[in-house]
LOPA-45245 format. One record per residue (C-alpha): residue number from 1; residue in three letters; x, y, z. Coordinates in steps of 0.1 Angstrom, whole numbers, plus 5000, padded with zeros to 4 digits. Layout:
% LOPA-45245
- NUM  ALA  X  Y  Z
...
END
This chain:
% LOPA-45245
- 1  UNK  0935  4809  3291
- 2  UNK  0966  4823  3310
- 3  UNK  0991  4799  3330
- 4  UNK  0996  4819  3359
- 5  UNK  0954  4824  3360
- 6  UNK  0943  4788  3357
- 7  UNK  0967  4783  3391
- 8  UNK  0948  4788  3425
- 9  UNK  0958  4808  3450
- 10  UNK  0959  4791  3483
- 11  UNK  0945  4807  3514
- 12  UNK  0971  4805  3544
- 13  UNK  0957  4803  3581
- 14  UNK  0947  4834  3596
- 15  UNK  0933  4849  3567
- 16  UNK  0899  4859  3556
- 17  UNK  0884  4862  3523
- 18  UNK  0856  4876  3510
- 19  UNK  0841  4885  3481
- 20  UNK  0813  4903  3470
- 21  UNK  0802  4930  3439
- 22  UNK  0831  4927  3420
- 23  UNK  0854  4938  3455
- 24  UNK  0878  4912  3472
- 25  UNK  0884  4922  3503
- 26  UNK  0913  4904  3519
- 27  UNK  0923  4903  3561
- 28  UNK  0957  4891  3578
- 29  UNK  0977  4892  3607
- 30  UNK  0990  4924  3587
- 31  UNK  0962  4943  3578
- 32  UNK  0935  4946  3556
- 33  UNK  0934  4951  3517
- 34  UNK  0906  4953  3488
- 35  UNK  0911  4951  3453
- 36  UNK  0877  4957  3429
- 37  UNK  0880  4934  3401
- 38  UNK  0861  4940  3365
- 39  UNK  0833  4924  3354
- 40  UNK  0852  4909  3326
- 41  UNK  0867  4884  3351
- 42  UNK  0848  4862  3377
- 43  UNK  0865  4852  3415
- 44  UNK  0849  4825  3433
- 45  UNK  0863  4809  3470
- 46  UNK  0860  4768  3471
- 47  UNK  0878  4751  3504
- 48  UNK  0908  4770  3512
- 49  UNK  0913  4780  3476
- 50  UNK  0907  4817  3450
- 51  UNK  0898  4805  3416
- 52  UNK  0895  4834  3392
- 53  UNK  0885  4830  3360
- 54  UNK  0877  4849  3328
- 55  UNK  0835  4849  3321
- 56  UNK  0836  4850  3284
- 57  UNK  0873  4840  3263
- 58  UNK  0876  4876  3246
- 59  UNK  0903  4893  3240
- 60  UNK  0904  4914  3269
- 61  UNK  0891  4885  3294
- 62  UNK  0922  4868  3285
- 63  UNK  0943  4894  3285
- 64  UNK  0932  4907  3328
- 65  UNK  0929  4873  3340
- 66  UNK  0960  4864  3349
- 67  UNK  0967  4900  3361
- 68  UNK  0939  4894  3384
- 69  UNK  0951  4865  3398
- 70  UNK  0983  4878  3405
- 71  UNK  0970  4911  3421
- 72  UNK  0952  4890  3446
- 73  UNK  0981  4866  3450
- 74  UNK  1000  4898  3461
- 75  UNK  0974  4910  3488
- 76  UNK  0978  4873  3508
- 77  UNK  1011  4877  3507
- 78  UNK  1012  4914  3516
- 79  UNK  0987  4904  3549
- 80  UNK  1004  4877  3556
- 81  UNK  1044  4888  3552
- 82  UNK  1043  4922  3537
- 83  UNK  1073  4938  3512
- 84  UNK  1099  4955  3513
- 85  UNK  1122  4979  3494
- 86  UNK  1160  4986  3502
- 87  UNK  1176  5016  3492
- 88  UNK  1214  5028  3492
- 89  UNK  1230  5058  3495
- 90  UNK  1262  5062  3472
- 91  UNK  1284  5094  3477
- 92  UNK  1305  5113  3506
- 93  UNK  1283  5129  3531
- 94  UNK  1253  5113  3518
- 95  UNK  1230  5098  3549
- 96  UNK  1193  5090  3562
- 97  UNK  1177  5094  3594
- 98  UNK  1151  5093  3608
- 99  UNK  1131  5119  3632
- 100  UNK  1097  5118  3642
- 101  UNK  1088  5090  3617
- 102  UNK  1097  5114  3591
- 103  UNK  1128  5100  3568
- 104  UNK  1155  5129  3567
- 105  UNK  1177  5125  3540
- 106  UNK  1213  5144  3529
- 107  UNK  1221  5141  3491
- 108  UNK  1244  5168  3485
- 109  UNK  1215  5198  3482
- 110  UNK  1219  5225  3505
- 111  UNK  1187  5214  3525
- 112  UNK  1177  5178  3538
- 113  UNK  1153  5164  3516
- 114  UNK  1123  5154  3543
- 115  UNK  1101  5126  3537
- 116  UNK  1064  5119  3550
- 117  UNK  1054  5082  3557
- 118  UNK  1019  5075  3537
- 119  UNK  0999  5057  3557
- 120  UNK  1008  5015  3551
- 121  UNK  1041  5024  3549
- 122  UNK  1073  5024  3573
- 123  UNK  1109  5036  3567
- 124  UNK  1138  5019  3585
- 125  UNK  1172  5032  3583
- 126  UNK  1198  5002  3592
- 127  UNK  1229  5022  3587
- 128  UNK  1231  5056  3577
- 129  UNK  1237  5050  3541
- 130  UNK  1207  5022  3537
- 131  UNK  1168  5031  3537
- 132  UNK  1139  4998  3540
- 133  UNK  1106  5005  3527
- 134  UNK  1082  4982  3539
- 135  UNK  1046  4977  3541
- 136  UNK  1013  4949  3532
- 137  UNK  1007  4968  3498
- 138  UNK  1033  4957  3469
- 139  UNK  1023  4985  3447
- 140  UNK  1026  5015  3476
- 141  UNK  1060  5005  3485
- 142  UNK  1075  5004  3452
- 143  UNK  1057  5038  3444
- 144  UNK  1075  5051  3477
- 145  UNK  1110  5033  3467
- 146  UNK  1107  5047  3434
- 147  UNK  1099  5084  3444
- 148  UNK  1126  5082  3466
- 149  UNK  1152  5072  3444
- 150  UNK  1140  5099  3420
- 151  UNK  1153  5126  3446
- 152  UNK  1190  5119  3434
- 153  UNK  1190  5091  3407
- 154  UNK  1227  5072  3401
- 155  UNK  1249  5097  3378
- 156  UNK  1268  5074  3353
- 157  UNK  1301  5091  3354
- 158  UNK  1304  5087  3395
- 159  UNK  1275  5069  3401
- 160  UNK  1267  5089  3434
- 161  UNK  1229  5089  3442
- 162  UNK  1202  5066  3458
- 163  UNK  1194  5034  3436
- 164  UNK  1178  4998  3450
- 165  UNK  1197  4976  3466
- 166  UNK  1224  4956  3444
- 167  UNK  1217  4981  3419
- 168  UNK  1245  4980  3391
- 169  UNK  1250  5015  3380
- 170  UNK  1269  5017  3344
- 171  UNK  1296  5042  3342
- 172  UNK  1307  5063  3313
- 173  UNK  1338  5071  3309
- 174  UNK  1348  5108  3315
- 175  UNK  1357  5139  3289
- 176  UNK  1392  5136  3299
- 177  UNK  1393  5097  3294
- 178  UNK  1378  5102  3261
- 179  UNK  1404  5126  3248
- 180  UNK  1430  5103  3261
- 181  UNK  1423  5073  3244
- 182  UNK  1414  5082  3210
- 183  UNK  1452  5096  3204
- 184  UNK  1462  5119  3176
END
């Protein structure tokens, strides 16, 4: 049996659970989420508590049942506080904005790179060199972070381009600081 799946989840106030055909539907404050489970594992609701549990000890019972657990521990939280993503922008001239909802951002191509919102998701831009992703699904919004962050990944010799927040980019050293310190 897993650690993380023998520990039950508890059900805050304000939020509704149910379950039924293999589908846990979850609603918060935030919004509403549903996760189908398989019918290798079993969720039950006793009191204020989720208990999920694997039906038979096999390999792959074992081996979902604490992923299970964890993906539903992530929709409570995500109705009740939601996640969020922070992005930087590293390099002169690079910016976001935002216009019409739409995320507008300046990497050094010779176009601004526009971005749609998907729905369950919302883009803040603080200052112009730092993007928040935010929204009730955990998955979504690192999906979103991630395709961001692949329009102009860090470069390891300046290390300009988007990366997470308190990202540490490791720098090579150059072609000319090569030749130098090698010496003759």
């Amino acid at each position: 049996m897993s650690k993380i799946g023998r520990m039950p989840i508890e059900i805050p106030e304000g939020v509704t659970v149910e379950i039924k055909d293999n589908l846990v539907s979850i609603v918060g404050p935030k919004g509403k989420l549903g996760q189908k489970v398989r019918r290798e594992i079993e969720v039950k609701k006793e009191d204020k508590k989720i208990i999920v549990k694997a039906k038979k000890d096999s390999r792959i019972g074992r081996s979902l049942h604490g992923l299970f657990r964890t993906l539903i521990a992530n929709m409570i939280v995500g109705v009740t506080k939601g996640f969020s993503k922070d992005l930087e922008l590293h390099g002169v001239g690079y910016r976001a904005a935002l216009e019409a909802g739409k995320l507008m951002i300046s990497v050094g191509f010779s176009h601004p790179v526009i971005v749609e919102p998907i729905e369950g998701i919302e883009f803040k831009v603080e200052e112009q060199t730092k993007i928040k992703i935010s929204g009730i699904d955990k998955q979504l919004v690192g999906n979103v972070a991630a395709q961001i962050r692949d329009i102009k990944k860090p470069e390891p010799y300046k290390g300009k381009g988007i990366r997470y927040m308190g990202e540490i980019v490791k720098k090579k050293p150059g072609k000319a600081a090569k030749a130098g310190a090698g010496g003759e």
